[in-house]
N, C-alpha and C positions, 0 to 999 in steps of 0.2 A: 504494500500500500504506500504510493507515493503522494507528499502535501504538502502545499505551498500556502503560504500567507497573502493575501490580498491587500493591499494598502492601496488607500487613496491619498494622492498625495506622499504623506511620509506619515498616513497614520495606519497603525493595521486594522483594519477594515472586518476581516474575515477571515477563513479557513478555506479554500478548496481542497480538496481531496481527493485521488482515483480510487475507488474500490473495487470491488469485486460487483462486476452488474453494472458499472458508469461513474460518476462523479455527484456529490457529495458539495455544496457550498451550504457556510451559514456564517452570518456575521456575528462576532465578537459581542460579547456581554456590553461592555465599556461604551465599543463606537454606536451599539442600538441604544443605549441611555442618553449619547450626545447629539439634542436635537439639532444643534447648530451642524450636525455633519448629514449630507445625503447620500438617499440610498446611492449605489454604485453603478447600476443601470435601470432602468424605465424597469426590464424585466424580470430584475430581481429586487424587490422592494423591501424595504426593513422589516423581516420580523423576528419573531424568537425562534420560529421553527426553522426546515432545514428544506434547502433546493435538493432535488434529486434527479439522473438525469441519466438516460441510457447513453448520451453522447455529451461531449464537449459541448459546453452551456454556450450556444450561439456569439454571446455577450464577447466572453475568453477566447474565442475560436477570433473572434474580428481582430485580437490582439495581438496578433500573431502576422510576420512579413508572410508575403507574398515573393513571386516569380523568382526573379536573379537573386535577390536579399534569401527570400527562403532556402534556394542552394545552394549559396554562401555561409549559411548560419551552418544549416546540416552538415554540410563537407569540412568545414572548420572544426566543426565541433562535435563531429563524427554522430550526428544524429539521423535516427529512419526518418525520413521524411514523413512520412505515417502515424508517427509519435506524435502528435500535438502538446501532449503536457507534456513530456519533458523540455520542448522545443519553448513552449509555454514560461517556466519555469525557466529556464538559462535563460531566455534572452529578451521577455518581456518590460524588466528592470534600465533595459539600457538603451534608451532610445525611444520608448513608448511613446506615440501620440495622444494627449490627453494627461486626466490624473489618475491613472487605476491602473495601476500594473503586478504583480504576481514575481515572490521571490522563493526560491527553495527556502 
């Protein structure tokens, strides 16, 4: 079982997770008590309970490079192109469009 932290900006946000059966998000005690912080995407909204999800949560999936960048990330960093989360997780933090990015 592989899991990364969610932050928005520089706060951690949440937990995503791979399990067994798909992927596993739910935000942090802390950042659902802080009304001054928003949810993370339109499609996953603040709650206490937990997303579930036979695939890469649409949201995470759009966080991730594309074409030339994506086969550069992978051959660098010796990742299956197929892998999203670990792809996800290495290289989300560095470069990310936006404030929401995902760290091992």
């Amino acid at each position: 079982m592989k899991k990364g932290t969610v932050y928005y900006r520089d706060t951690p946000a949440g937990v995503l997770e791979k399990v067994d059966g798909g992927y596993v998000f739910r935000y942090n005690r802390e950042y659902l008590l802080d009304t001054s912080m928003p949810d993370i995407s339109v499609t996953l909204p603040k709650t206490n309970g937990e997303y579930r999800s036979r695939h890469l949560f649409p949201f995470f999936y759009g966080l991730l490079a594309e074409g030339p960048q994506k086969e550069r990330q992978c051959r660098e960093l010796r990742i299956d192109e197929r892998d999203h989360f670990t792809r996800l997780l290495e290289t989300s933090a560095y470069g990310a469009i936006g404030a929401v990015y995902v760290k091992a």
